[in-house]
C-alpha positions in Angstrom: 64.8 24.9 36.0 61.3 26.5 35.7 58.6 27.4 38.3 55.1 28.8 39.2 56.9 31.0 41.2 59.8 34.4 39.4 61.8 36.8 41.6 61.9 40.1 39.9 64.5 42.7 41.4 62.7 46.0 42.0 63.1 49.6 40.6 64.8 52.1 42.5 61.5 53.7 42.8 59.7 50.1 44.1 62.3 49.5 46.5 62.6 53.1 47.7 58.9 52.3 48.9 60.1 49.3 50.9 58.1 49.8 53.9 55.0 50.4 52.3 55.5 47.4 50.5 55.6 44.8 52.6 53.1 46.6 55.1 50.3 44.4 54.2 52.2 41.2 54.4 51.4 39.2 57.8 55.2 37.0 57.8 56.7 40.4 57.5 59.4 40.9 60.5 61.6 43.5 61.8 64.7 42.3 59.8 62.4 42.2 57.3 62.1 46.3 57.5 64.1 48.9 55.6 66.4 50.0 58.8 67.2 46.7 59.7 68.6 46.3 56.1 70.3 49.8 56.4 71.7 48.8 59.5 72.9 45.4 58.1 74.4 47.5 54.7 76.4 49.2 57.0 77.8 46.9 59.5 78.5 44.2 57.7 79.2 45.9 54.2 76.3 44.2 51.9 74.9 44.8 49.3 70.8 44.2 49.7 68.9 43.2 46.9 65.0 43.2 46.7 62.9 41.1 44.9 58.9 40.8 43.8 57.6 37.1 44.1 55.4 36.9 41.3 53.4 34.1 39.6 51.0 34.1 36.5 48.3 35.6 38.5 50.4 38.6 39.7 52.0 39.6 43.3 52.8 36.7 45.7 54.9 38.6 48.0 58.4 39.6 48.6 62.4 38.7 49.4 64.9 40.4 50.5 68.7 39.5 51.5 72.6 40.4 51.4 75.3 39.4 48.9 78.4 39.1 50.2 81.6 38.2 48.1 84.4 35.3 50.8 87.3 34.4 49.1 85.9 32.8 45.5 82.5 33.1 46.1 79.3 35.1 46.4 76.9 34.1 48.9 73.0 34.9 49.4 72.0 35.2 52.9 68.3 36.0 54.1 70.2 35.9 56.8 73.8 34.9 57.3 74.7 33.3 60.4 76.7 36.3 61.9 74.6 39.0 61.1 72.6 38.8 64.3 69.8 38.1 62.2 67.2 35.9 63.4 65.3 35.3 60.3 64.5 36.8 56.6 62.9 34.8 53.9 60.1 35.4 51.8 57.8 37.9 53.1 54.1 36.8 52.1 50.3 36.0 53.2 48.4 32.8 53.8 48.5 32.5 49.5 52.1 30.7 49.1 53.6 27.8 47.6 57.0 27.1 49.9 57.6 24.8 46.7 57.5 26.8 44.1 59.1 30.1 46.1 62.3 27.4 46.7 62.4 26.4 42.7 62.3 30.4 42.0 65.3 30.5 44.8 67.3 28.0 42.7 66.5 29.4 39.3 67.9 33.3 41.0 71.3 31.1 42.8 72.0 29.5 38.9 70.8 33.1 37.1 73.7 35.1 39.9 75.9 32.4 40.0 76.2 32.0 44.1 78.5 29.6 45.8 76.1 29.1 48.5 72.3 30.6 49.3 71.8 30.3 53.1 67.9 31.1 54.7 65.9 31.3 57.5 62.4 31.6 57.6 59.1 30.3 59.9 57.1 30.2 56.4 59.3 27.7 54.5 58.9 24.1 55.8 61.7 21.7 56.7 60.5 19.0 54.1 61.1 21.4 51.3 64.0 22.4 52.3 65.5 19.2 52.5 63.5 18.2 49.3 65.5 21.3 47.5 68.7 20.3 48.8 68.8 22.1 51.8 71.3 21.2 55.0 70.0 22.4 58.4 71.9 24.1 61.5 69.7 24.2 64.6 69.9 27.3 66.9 68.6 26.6 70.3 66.6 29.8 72.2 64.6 30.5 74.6 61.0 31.8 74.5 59.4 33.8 76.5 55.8 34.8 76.6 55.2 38.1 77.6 51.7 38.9 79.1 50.5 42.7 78.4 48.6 43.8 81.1 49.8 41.0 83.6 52.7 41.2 84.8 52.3 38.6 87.6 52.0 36.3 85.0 55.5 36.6 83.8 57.2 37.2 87.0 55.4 34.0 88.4 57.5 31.9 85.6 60.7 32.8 86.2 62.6 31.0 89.1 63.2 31.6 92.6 66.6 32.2 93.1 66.2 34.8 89.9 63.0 36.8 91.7 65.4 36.6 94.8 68.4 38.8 92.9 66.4 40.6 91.3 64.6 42.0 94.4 68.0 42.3 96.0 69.0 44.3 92.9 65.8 46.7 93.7 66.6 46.8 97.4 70.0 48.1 96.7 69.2 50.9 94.9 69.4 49.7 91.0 67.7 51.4 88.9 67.1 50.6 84.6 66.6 53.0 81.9 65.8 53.3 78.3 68.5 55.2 76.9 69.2 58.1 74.1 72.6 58.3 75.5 74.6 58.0 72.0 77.5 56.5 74.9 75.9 53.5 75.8 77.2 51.5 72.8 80.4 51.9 73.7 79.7 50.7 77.4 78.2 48.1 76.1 80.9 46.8 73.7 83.4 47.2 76.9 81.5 45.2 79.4 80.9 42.9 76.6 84.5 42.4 76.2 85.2 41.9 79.5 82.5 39.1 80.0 83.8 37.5 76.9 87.6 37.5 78.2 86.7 35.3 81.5 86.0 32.6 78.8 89.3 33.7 76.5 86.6 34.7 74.0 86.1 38.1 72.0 83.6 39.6 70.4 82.8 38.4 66.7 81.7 41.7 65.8 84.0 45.5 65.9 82.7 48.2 68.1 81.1 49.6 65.1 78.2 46.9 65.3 76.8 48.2 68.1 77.1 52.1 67.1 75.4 51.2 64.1 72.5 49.6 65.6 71.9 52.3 68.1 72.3 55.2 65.2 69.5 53.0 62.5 67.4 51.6 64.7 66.7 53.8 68.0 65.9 57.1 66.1 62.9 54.9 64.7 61.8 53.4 68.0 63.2 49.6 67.2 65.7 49.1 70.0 65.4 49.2 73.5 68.7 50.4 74.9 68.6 49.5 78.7 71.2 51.0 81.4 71.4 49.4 84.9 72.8 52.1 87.2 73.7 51.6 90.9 72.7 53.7 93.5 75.9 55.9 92.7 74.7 56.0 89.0 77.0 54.9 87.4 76.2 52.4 84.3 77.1 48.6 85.5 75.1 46.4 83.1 73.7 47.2 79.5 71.5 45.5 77.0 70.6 46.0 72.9 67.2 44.6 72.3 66.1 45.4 68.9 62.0 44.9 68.4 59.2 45.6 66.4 55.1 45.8 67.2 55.3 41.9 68.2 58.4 40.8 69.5 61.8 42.0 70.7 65.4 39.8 70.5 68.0 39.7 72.8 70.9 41.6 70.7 73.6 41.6 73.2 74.2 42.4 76.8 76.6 43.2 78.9 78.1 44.1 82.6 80.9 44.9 84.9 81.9 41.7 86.7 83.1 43.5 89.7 79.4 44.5 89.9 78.1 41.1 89.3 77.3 40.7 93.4 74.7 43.2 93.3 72.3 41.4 90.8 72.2 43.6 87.7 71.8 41.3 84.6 68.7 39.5 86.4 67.0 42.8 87.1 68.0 43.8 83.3 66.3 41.1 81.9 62.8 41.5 84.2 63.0 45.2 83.2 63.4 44.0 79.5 60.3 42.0 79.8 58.3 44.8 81.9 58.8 47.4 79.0 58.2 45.3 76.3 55.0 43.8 77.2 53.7 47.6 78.7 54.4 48.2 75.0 52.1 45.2 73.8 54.6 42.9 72.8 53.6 39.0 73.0 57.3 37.4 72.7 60.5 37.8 73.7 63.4 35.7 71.6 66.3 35.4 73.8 68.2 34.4 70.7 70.3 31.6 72.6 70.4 29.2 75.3 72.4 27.9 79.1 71.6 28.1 82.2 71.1 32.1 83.2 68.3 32.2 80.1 66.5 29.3 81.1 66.1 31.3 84.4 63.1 33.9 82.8 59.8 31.5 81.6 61.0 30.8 78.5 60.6 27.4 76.3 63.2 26.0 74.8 62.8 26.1 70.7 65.4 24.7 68.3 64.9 26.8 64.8 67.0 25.8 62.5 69.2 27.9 59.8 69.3 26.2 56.3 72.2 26.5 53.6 72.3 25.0 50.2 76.4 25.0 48.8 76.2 24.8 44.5 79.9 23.4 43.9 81.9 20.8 46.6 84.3 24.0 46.7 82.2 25.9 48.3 81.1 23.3 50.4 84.7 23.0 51.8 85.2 26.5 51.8 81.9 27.0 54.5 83.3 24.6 56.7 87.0 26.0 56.5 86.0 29.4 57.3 83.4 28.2 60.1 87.1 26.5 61.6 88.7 29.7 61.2 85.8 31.8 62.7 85.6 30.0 65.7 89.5 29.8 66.5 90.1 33.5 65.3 87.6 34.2 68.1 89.8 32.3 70.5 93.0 33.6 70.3 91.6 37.3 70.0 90.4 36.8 73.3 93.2 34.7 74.9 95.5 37.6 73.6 93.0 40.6 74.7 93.4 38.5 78.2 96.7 38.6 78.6 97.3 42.2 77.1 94.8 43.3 80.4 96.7 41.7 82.4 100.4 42.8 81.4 98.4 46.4 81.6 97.5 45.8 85.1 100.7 44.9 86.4 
């Protein structure tokens, strides 16, 4: 199959200027940037390939993504579900064909021989996805627009009961902070675990996720690392929220449930919002939905994940492993449950 459009891999030197790249490019994202794809080589074992978007007359942009090998196949993701990944995709200006970038897409999947190319991305639209073949997977989140400069604008949207924990929170002595504390990972992961357990769930991710996304992205100012201490200091609810110059994502949080009375995740997610909009941030992703998110201002969105499977193997073979995903997950966590509680007694 031909097109306008040809993805060239970069050199080593080209892609060793990553960065500087893509500077000038306005759809280009945090998981876009260099450490999020160190970051996402590491935890998830990839390998990231970067490609030039050319057409006859010259530079059209960029792409990025992962190859990962499951079972029989290699797949493509820009991103994965799984990776924590919000979105990828062709990095580019106002000059684009979505057309002719998706023919260049299918021409690379043939040429590497993938099982299955999976994408997300605000600058493709949904009728040429579908039109190249395309299936969608909506992901429901919560929006929330943060006003620099205004505070009272923010706090105004979120709900009563919310404002009402959260100045109880205040009142009894809570206090959040932006952390270098190399620790706070590992809190995290453990009140994370224990949230998960009520719901006989486990993480889908090893404790080395969250080390690894402290250790690429914090030394480079892209995460806010938030610690809610009580008025004994001790650490009671933590948050990953990874962000660039315009937005920041809601990674993963986490808290001690014997703590829960005293208000700490509502008061983490005002702080979230207070810090990131004193830092001129405009949105904040809270990369899900329920009840607690829908408690902070934010509009409901349904973005939508889009994979394309090249044999009716791999086709069965997605929805196999997304069976086996979602059980495994299960019975970790009904069997982490019962291990705590066999350790209590």
């Amino acid at each position: 199959m031909g097109s306008d459009y040809t993805l060239e891999p970069l050199t080593g030197k080209e892609a060793a200027r990553w960065d500087e790249l893509i500077a000038p490019y306005v759809s280009r994202q945090l998981f876009h940037r260099q450490a999020w794809l160190d970051y996402l080589a590491a935890s998830r074992n990839l390998e990231i390939r970067m490609w030039t978007i050319r057409c006859s007359e010259g530079t059209v942009g960029y792409f990025c993504g992962g190859i990962l090998r499951k079972g029989p196949f290699r797949i493509l993701g820009s991103p994965l579900r799984g990776w924590g990944t919000n979105f990828m995709g062709p990095i580019v200006n106002g000059r684009f064909d979505p057309e002719s970038f998706l023919a260049a897409l299918e021409d690379l999947a043939l040429e590497e021989g993938f099982g299955m190319v999976e994408v997300e991305s605000p600058v493709l639209p949904e009728e040429r996805l579908i039109a190249a073949g395309f299936e969608p997977v909506s992901q429901p989140t919560y929006m929330v627009t943060l006003t620099p400069g205004q505070p009272e604008e923010m706090w105004n949207r979120i709900d009563k009961p919310a404002q009402q924990k959260i100045r109880k929170a205040q009142r009894r002595g809570l206090l959040v902070e932006d952390t270098n504390d190399p620790e706070i990972p590992d809190e995290f992961y453990d009140q994370f675990v224990e949230v998960l357990a009520r719901k006989n769930l486990y993480p889908p991710y090893g404790r080395s996720c969250p080390r690894l996304l402290f250790e690429f992205l914090k030394p480079r100012d892209l995460l806010f690392a938030l610690a809610v201490r009580d008025a004994n200091g001790k650490v009671i609810a933590t948050g990953l929220f990874p962000h660039d110059d315009g937005a920041v994502y809601l990674w993963g949080v986490g808290s001690r449930i014997a703590d829960w009375n005293l208000g700490p995740n509502d008061l983490l997610q005002w702080s979230l919002m207070e810090r990131a909009a004193a830092r001129g941030l405009r949105t904040y992703n809270m990369c899900g939905y329920g009840h607690f998110k829908s408690k902070f201002g934010g509009v409901l969105s349904e973005p939508k994940r889009w994979h394309k499977c090249y044999s009716r193997t791999a086709k069965w073979g997605r929805r196999g492993y997304e069976f086996y995903f979602r059980n495994r997950i299960r019975c970790r966590g009904w069997w982490e449950r019962v291990a705590h509680r066999r350790h209590a007694i």
